[in-house]
C-alpha positions as CSV (number, residue, x, y, z in Angstrom):
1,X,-36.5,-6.3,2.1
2,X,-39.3,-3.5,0.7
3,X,-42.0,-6.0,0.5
4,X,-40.8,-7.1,4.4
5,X,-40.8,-3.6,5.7
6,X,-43.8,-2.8,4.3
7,X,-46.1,-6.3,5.6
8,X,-44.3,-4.8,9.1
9,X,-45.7,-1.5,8.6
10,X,-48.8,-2.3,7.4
11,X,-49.9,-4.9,10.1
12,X,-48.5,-2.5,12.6
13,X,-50.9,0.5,11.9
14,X,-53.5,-2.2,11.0
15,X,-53.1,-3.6,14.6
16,X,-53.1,-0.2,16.1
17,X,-56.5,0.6,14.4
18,X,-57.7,-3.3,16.5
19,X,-56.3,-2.2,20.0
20,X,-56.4,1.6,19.8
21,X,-60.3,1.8,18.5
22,X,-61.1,-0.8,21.1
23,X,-59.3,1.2,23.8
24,X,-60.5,4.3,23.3
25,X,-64.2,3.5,22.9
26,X,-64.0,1.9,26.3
27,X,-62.6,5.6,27.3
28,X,-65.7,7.3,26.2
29,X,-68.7,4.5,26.7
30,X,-69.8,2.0,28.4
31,X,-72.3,1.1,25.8
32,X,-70.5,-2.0,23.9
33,X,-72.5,-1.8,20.9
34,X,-71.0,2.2,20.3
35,X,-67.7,1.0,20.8
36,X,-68.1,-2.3,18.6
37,X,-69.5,0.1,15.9
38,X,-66.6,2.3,16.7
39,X,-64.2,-0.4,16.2
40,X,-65.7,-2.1,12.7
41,X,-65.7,1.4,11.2
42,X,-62.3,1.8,12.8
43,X,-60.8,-1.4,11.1
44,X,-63.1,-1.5,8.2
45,X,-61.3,2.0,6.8
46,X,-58.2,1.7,8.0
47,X,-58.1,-1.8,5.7
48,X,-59.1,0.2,2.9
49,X,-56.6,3.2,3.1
50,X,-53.6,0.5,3.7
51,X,-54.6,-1.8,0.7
52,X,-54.9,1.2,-1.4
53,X,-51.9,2.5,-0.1
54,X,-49.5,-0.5,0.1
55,X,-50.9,-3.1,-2.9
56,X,-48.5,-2.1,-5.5
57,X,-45.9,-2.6,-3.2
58,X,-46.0,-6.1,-1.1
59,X,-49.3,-6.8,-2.3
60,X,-50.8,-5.9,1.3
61,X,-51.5,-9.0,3.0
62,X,-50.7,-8.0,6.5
63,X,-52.1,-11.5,7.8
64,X,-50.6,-14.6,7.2
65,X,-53.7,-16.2,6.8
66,X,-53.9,-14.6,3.1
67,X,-50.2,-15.1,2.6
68,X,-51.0,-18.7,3.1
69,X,-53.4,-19.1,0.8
70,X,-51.7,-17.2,-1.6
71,X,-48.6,-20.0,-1.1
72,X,-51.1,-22.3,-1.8
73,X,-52.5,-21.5,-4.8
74,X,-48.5,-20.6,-6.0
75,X,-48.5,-16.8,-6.2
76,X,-46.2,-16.8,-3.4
77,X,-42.6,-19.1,-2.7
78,X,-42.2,-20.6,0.6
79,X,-39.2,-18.6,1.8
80,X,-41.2,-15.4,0.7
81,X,-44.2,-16.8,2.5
82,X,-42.5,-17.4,5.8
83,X,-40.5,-13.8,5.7
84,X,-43.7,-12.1,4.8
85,X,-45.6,-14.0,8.0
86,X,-42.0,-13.1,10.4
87,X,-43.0,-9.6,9.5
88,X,-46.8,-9.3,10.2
89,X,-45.9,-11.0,13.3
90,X,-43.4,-8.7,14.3
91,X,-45.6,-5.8,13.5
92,X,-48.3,-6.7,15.6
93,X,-46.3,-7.0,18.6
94,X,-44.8,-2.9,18.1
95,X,-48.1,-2.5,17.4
96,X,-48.8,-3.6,21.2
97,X,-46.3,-1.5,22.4
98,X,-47.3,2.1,20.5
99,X,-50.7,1.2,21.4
100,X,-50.2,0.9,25.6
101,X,-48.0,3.6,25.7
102,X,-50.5,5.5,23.7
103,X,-53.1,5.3,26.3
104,X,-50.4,5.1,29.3
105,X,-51.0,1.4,30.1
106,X,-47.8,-1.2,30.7
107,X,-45.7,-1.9,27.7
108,X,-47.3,-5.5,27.5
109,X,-50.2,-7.0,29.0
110,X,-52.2,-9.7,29.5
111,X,-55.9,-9.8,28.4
112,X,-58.4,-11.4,30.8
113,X,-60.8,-11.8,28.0
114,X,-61.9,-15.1,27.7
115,X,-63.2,-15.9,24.6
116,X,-64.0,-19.5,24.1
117,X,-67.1,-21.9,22.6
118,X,-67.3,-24.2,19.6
119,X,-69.6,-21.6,18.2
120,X,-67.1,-19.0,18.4
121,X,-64.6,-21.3,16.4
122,X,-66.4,-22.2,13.9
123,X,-67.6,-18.4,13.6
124,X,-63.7,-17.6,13.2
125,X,-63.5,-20.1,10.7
126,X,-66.1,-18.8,9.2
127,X,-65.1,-15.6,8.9
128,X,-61.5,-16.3,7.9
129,X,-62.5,-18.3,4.8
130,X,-65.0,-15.3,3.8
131,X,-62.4,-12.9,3.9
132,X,-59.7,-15.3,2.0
133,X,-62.1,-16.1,-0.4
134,X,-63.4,-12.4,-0.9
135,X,-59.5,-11.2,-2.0
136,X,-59.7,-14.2,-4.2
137,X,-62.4,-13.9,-6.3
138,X,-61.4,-10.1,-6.9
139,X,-57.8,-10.8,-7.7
140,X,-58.0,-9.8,-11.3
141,X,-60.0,-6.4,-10.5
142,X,-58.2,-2.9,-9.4
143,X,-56.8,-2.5,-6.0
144,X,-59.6,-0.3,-5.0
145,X,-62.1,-2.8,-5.5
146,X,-60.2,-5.1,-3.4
147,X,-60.0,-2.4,-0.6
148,X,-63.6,-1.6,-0.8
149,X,-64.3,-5.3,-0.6
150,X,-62.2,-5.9,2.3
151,X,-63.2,-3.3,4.3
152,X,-66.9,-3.4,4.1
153,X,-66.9,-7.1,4.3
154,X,-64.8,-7.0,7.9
155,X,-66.7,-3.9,9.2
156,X,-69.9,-6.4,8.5
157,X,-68.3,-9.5,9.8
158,X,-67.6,-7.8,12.5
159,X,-71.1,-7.4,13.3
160,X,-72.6,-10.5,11.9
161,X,-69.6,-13.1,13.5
162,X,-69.9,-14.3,17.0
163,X,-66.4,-13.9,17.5
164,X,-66.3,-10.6,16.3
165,X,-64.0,-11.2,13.5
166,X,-60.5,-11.7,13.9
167,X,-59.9,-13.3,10.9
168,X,-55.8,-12.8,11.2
169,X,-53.3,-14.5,13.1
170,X,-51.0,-11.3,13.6
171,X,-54.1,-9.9,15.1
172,X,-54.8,-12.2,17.3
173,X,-51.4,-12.7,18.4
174,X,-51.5,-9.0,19.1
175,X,-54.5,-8.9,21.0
176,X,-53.3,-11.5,23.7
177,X,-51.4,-8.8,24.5
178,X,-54.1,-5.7,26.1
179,X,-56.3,-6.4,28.9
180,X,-58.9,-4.2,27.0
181,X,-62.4,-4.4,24.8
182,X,-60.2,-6.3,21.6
183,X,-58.0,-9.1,23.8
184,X,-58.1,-12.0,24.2
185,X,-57.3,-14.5,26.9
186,X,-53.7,-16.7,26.1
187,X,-55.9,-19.7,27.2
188,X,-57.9,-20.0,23.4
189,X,-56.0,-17.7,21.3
190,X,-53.8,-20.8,20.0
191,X,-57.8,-22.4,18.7
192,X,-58.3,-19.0,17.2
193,X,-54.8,-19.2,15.2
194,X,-55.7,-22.9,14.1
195,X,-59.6,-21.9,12.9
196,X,-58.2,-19.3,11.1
197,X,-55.5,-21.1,9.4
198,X,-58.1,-23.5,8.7
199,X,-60.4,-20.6,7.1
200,X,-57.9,-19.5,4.9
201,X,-57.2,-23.4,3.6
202,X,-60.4,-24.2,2.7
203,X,-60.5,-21.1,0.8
204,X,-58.0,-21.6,-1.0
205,X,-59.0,-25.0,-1.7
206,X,-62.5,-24.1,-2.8
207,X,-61.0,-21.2,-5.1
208,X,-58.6,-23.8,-6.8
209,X,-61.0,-26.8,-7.9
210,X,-64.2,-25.0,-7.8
211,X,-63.7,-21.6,-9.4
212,X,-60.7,-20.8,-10.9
């Protein structure tokens, strides 16, 4: 149950660090350039204190998209897989909750924030498989590379990805959840999930035949 409690822990402040950074720029600006900056550093660091904090213990997926590809390339069984995934999940959604009582909003939400387009899916595909592929090719070097890695490249991707980089399921389930900066509308969320599954896939795939 360790490696369970601590993919539930991890995704939770992880999904805090989404919804809370969002939240609270919209507080203080109006500007959404300061408060997407805001929320890439946000994320970006907060990804490299959990890795660093959490890898010698579950291994620090806290997105099911990576724990997918690792069941895919075997580092990870099926019933693991699925128990590790049941976790995230579960720790984005407390992560909702701390996060709207936090800032005094209802317990759940709905966000109005529609975020739809072919380009934005393929962006989200995109951005999943660079992330996958990322904790990949570093698998064999410290944990603090990896954390270093991860963060920069999602504080970047952030930035450079016209669907601002959700690049985790968890997340995204999460963020359907707060009418605020980070939601997103119920209505696409579900293409979001699949693009991103299908990120993490091709990954995988490419990592297997091409460079392993």
């Amino acid at each position: 149950m360790k490696k369970q409690i601590v993919e539930c822990f991890g995704s939770c402040v992880l999904i805090i660090s989404v919804i809370g950074s969002g939240i609270m720029g919209q507080n203080m600006t109006n500007d959404n350039g300061v408060i997407l900056l805001a929320h890439a550093l946000t994320v970006g660091l907060t990804l490299f204190v959990l890795i660093n904090s959490f890898a010698k213990y579950s291994g620090a997926h806290f997105n099911p998209a990576v724990t997918i590809a690792f069941f895919i390339l075997k580092k990870i069984k099926a019933n693991e897989a699925i128990k590790y995934i049941f976790a995230q999940i579960v720790g984005a959604f407390l992560a909702v909750i701390i996060v709207n009582t936090m800032y005094g909003k209802e317990l759940i939400e709905l966000s109005s924030n529609v975020r739809s387009g072919n380009n934005i899916y393929v962006s989200e595909i995109l951005a999943t498989f660079g992330l996958v592929l990322i904790i990949l090719l570093n698998l064999k070097e410290r944990k603090e590379i990896i954390a270093t890695c991860v963060g920069f490249y999602i504080f970047s991707a952030i930035w450079f990805t016209s669907s601002t980089c959700f690049a985790n399921p968890a997340v995204t389930l999460g963020r359907i959840f707060t009418d605020s900066f980070t939601g997103i509308n119920f209505s696409t969320a579900h293409i979001f999930i699949l693009a991103q599954i299908l990120g993490a896939i091709l990954a995988a795939t490419l990592y297997t035949r091409q460079i392993k």
